[in-house]
C-alpha positions as CSV (number, residue, x, y, z in Angstrom):
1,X,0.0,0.0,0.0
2,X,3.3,1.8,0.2
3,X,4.1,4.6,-2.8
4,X,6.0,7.6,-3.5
5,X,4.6,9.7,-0.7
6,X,4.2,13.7,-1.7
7,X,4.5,16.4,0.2
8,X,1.5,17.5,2.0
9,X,1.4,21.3,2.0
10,X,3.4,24.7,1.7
11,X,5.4,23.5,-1.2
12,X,7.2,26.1,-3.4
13,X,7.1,25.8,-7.1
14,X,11.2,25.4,-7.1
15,X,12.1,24.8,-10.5
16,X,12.0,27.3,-13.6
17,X,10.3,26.0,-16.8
18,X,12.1,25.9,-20.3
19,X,9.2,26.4,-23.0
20,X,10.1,24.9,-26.1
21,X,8.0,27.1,-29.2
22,X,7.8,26.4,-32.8
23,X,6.4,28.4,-35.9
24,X,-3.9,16.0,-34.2
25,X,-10.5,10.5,-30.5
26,X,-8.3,8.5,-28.2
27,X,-10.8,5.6,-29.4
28,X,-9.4,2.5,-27.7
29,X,-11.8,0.2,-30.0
30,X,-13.9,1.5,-33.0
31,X,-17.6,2.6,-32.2
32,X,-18.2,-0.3,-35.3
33,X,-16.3,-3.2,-33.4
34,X,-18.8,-5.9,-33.2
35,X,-17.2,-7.5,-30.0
36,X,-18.8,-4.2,-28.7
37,X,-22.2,-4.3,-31.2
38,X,-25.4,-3.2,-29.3
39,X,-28.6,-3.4,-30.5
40,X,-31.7,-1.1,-29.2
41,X,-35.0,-2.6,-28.6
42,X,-38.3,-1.6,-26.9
43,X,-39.9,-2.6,-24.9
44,X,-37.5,-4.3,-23.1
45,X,-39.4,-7.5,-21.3
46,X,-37.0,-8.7,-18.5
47,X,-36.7,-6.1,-15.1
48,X,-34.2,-6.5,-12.8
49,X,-35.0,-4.8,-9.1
50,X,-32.1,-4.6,-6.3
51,X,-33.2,-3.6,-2.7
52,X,-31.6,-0.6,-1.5
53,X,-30.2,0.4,-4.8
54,X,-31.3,2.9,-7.9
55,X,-29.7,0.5,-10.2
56,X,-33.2,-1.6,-11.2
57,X,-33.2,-1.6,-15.2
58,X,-34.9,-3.6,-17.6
59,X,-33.4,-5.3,-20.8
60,X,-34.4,-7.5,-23.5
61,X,-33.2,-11.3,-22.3
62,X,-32.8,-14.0,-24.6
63,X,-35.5,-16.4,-25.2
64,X,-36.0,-19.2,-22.9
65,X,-33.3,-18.3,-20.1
66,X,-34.0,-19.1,-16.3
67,X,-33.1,-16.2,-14.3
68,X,-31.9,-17.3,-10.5
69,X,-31.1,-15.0,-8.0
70,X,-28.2,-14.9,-6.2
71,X,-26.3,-12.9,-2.8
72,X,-22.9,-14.3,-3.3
73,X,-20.2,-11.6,-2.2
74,X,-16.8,-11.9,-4.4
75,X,-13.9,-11.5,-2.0
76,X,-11.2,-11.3,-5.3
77,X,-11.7,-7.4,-5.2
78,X,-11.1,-6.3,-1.3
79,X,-7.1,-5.7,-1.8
80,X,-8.3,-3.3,-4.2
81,X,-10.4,-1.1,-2.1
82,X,-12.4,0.1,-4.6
83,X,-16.0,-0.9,-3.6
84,X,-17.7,-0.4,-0.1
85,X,-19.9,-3.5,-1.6
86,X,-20.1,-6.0,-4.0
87,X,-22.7,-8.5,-4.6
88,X,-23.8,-11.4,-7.3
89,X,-27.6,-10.4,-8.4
90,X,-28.7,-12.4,-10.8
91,X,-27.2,-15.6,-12.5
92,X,-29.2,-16.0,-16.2
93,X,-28.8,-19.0,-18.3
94,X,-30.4,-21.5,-21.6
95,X,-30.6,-24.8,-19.4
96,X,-29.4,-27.0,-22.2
97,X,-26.4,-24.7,-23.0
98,X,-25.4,-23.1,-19.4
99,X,-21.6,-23.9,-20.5
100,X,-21.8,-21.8,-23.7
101,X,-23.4,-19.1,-22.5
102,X,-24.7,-17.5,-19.3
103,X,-25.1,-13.7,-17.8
104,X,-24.4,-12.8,-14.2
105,X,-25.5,-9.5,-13.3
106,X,-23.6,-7.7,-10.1
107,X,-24.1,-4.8,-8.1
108,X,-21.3,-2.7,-6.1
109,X,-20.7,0.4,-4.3
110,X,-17.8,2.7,-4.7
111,X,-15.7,4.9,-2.1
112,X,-16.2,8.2,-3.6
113,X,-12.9,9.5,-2.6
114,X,-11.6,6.9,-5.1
115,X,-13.9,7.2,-8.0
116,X,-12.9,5.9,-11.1
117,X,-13.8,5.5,-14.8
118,X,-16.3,3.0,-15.8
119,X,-14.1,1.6,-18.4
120,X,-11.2,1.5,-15.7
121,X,-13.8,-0.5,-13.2
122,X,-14.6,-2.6,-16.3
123,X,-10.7,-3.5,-16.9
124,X,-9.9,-4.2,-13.1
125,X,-13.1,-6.9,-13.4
126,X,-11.8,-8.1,-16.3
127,X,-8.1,-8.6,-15.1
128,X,-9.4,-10.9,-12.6
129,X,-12.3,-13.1,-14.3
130,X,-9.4,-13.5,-17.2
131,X,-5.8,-13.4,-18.1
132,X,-6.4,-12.3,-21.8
133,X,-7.5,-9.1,-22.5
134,X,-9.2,-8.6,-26.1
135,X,-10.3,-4.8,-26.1
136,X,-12.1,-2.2,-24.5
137,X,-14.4,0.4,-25.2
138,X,-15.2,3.7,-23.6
139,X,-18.5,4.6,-24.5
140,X,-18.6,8.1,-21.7
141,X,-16.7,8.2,-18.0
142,X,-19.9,6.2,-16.7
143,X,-20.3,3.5,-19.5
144,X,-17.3,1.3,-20.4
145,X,-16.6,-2.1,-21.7
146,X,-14.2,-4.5,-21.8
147,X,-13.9,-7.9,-23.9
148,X,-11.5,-10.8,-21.7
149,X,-11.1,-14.2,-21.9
150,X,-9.4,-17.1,-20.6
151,X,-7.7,-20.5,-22.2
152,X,-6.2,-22.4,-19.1
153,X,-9.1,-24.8,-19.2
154,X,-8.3,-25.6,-23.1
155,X,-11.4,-23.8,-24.3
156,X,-11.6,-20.1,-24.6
157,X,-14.3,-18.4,-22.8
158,X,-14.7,-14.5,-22.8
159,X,-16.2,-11.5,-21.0
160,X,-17.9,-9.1,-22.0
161,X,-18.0,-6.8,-18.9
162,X,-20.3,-3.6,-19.2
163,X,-19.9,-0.9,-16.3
164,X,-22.3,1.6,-15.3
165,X,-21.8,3.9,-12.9
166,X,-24.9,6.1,-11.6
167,X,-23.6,8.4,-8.1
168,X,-21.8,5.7,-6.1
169,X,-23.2,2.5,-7.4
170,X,-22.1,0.5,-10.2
171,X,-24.2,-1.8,-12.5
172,X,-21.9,-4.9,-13.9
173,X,-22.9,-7.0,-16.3
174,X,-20.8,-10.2,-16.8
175,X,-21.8,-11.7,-20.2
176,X,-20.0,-15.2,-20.2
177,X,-20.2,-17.0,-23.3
178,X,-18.0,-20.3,-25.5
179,X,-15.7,-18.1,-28.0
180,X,-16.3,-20.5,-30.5
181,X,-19.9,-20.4,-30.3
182,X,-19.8,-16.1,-30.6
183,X,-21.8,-16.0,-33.9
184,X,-24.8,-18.1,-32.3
185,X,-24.8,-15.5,-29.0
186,X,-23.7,-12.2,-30.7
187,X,-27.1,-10.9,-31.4
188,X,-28.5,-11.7,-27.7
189,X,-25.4,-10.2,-26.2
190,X,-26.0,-7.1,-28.3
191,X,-29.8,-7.0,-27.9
192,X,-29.2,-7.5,-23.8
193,X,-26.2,-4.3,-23.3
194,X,-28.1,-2.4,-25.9
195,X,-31.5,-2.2,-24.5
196,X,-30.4,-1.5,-20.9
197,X,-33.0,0.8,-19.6
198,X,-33.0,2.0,-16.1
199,X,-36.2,2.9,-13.8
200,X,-35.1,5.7,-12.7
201,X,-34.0,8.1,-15.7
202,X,-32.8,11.2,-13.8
203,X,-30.1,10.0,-11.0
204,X,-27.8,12.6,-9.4
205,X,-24.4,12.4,-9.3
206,X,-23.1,13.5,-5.9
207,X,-19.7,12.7,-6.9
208,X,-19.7,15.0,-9.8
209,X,-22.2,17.6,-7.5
210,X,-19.7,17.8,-4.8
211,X,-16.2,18.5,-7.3
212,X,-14.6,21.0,-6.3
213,X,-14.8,24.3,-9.1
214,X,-11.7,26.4,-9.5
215,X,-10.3,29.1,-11.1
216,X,-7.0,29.4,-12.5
217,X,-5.9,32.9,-13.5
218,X,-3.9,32.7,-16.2
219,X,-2.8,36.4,-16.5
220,X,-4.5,39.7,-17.8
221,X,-4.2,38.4,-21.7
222,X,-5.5,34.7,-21.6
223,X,-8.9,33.7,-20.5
224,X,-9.0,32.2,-16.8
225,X,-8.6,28.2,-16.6
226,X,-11.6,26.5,-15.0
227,X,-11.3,23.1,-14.0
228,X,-12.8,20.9,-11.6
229,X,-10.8,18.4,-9.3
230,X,-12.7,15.4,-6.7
231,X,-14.0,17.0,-3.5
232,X,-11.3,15.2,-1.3
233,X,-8.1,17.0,-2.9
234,X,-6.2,19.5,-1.3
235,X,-5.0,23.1,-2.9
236,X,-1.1,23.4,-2.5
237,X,0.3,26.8,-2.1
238,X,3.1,27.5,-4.1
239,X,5.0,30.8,-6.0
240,X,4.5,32.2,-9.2
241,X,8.2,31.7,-10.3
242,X,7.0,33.7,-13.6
243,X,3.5,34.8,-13.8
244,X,4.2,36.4,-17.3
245,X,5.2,33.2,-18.3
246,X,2.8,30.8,-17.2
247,X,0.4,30.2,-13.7
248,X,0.4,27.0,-12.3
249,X,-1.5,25.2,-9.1
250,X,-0.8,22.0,-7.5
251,X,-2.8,19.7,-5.6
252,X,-2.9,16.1,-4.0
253,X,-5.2,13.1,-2.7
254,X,-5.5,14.3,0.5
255,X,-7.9,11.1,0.8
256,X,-4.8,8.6,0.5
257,X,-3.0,8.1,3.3
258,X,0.5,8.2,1.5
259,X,-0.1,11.2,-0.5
260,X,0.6,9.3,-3.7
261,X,-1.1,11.1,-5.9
262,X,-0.7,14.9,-6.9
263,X,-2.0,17.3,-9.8
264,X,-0.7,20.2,-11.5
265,X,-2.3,22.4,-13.9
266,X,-0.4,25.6,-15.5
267,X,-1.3,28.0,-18.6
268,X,1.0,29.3,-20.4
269,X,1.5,32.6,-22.2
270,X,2.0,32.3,-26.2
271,X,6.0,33.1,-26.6
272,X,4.9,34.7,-30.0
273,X,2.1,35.5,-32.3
274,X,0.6,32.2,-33.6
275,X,0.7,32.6,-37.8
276,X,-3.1,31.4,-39.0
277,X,-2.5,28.1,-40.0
278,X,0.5,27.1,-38.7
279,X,1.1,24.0,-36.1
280,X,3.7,23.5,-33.3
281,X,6.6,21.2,-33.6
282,X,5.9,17.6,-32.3
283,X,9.2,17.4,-30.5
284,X,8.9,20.8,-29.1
285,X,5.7,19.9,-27.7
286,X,6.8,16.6,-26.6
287,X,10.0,18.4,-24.6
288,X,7.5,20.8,-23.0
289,X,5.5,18.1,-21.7
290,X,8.4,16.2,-20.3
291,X,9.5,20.3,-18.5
292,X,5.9,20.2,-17.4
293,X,6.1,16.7,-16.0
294,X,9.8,17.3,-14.5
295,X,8.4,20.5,-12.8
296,X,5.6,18.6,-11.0
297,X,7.7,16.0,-9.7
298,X,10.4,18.6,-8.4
299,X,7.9,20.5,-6.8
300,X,5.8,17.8,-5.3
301,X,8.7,15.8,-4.4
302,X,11.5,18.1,-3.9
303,X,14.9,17.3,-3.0
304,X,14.4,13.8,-4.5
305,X,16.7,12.8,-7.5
306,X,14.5,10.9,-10.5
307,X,14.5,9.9,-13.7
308,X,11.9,10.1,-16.6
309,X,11.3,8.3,-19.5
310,X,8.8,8.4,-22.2
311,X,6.1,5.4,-22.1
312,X,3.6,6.3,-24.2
313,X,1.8,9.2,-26.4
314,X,-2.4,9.2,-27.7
315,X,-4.0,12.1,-29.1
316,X,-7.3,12.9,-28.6
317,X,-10.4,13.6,-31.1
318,X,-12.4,16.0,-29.7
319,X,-9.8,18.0,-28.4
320,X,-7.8,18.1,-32.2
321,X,-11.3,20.0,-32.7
322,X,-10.6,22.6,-30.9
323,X,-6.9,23.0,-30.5
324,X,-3.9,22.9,-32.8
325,X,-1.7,20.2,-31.0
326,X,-2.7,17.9,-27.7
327,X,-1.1,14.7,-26.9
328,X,-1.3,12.7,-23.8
329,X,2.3,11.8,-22.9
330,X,2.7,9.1,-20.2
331,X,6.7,9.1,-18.5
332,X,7.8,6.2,-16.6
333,X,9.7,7.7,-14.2
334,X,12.1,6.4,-10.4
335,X,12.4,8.7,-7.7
336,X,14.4,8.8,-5.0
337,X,17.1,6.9,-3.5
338,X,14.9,3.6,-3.5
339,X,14.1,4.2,-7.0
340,X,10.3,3.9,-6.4
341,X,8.3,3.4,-9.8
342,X,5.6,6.6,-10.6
343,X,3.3,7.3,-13.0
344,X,3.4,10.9,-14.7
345,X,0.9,11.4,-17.1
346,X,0.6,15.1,-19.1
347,X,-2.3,15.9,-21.3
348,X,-0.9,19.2,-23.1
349,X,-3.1,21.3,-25.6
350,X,-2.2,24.5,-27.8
351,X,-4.9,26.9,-28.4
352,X,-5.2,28.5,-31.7
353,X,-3.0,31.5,-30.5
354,X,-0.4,29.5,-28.8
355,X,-1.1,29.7,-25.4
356,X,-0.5,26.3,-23.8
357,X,-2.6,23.9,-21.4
358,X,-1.0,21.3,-19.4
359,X,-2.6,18.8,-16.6
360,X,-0.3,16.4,-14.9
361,X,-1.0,13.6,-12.9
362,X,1.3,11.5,-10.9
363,X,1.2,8.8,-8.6
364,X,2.8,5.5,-8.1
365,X,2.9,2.5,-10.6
366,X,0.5,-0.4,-10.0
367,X,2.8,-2.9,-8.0
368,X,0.2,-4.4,-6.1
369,X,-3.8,-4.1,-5.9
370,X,-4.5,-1.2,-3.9
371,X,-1.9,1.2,-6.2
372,X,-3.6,-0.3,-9.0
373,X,-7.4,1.6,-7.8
374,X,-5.0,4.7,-7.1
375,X,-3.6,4.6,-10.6
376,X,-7.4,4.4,-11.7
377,X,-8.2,7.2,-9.4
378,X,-5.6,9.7,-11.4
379,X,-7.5,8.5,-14.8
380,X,-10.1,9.6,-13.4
381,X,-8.6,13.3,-13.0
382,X,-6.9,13.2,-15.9
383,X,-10.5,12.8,-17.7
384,X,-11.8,16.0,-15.3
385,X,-8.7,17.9,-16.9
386,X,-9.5,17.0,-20.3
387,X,-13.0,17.9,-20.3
388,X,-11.4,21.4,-18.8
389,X,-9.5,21.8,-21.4
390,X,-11.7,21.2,-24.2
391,X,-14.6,23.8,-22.7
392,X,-11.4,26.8,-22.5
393,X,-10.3,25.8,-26.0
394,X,-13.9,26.0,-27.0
395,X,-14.6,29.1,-25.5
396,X,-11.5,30.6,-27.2
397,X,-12.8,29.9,-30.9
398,X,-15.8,31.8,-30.1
């Protein structure tokens, strides 16, 4: 449960930034992917009801399936400590083909001060229920899928796992079926995710109701930066080190009792005149992230020696909409004399004039179950910062 351990509060922003200037939909599976096909139809004619829950829903089930209930509590999840409460619903299944195909329905409960993604949820399920993981799909932050499978018995049998996430309750769907028999089941697996209706249409988010809404001013010639971070963070305060520069803010999880995970959000001040037309260098944006991400760990962190490395890079389709670069760059990076493995992810975006948005998170790397829900925690602000950053880059082609 161990990580990298930030510093909790007075931090000064100690290092200088070096801007590199020059004079673009993350889709992890295609909306057309059939392992994700639904299929919308009404009425639906099976309901499912949960006491003490606003998850009941009704769905079109396919034909001639016995539906069981059941209360069995899956223990594989605790180490995680992602759910206040999990529970096994509903079992469904064709009696002369239970071992091609069956659907268990589940129900959880989520700490709030650890709220994740529903595709994120959807992955961690899957990593358990399967070794192989064939896809996943993130339909919006409260609706994800994943496709996973396992072979170990000689057959392969998959997973479809749907998420849903309304306030702090989840609806999972575990649709369990013989890989080779996929054609035969496709349309009822399709027909069941895609007619999900729930009872209750309007259902308040007190997750979302309770973010905290802040303002960051970035200087007399740039709109403000408005961005939203979980209710349980905590604002650091910090110095300007050059206001007509850039403005910057840090926080961190004051929920997690390691202070492993921190956030730091600056705007910065076109060097130059953007030329219509014209788009930033790749690499000069690249090296700008890595500053950005170097800066957050030197200020969160200070003192401690590190290293950073470049992991990964996705760009985004609704934000190339609106901006004219952005590019999520995930850094692998040690810090300290133990060398303990972080996390930095930067999402950087460059408005049509050149000014510059950057969010980075950073926490520890997954090395055991409970840093893996952390690590889904920070997507989770890492999706608040993005949906910041479109709405100012919006706002800024008006």
């Amino acid at each position: 449960m161990k990580g990298i351990g930030m510093q909790k509060a007075g931090v000064m922003f100690g290092a200088l930034l070096t801007i590199f200037m020059a004079c673009a939909g993350a889709i992890m599976a295609e909306e057309t992917d059939p392992k994700f096909a639904m299929i919308r139809i009404e009425p639906a004619d099976t309901e499912f009801a949960f006491a003490e829950s606003d998850l009941d829903f009704a769905s079109v089930a396919p034909a001639g399936f016995i539906w069981n209930d059941s209360d069995a509590v899956p223990m594989d999840f605790v180490d995680f400590a992602m759910f206040s409460a999990f529970q096994e619903r509903y079992i469904g299944y064709e009696p002369l083909n239970r071992d091609r195909f069956e659907i268990r329905v589940y129900t959880a409960r989520i700490f709030p001060e650890r709220v994740a993604l529903a595709s994120d949820y959807a992955r961690l399920l899957a990593s358990v229920w399967g070794a192989l993981d064939f896809g996943v799909m993130a339909h919006d932050p409260d609706f994800g899928e994943v496709l996973g499978g396992d072979n170990a018995s000689g057959i392969m049998i998959v997973n479809r796992i749907a998420v849903f996430r309304r306030g702090d309750e989840l609806l999972i769907l575990r649709l369990k079926f013989h890989a080779d028999h996929f054609d035969a089941y496709a349309p009822d697996i399709a027909r069941f995710v895609g007619s999900i209706a729930f009872a209750k249409t309007e259902n308040p988010d007190p997750i979302a109701n309770t973010a905290q809404a802040v303002t960051l001013d970035a200087g007399s010639d740039q709109p403000a930066f408005r961005y939203a971070v979980p209710a349980n963070w905590q604002a650091l305060d910090i110095a300007q080190p050059s206001p007509e520069k850039g403005r910057y803010a840090l926080w961190i999880d004051a929920d997690d009792p390691n202070r492993n995970s921190g956030l730091m959000q600056a705007v910065i001040a076109p060097l130059a005149p953007m030329p219509k037309d014209a788009s930033p260098d790749p690499q000069a944006m690249a090296n700008t992230a890595a500053a950005l991400a170097e800066a957050a760990i030197q200020t969160l962190l200070p003192g401690q020696a590190f290293t950073l490395n470049p992991h990964e890079k996705t760009e985004f389709g609704e934000l190339a909409k609106v901006s004219v670069f952005n590019s999520l760059f995930v850094f692998a990076s040690e810090i300290g004399p133990e060398k303990k493995p972080a996390r930095v992810a930067v999402l950087i975006s460059m408005a049509r004039n050149g000014a510059i948005v950057g969010s980075v998170v950073m926490g520890p790397q997954p090395s055991d179950p409970y840093l893996m829900g952390t690590m889904m925690h920070g997507n989770y602000v890492v999706k608040l910062s993005m949906n910041a950053q479109q709405a100012y880059l919006a706002a800024q082609q008006n």
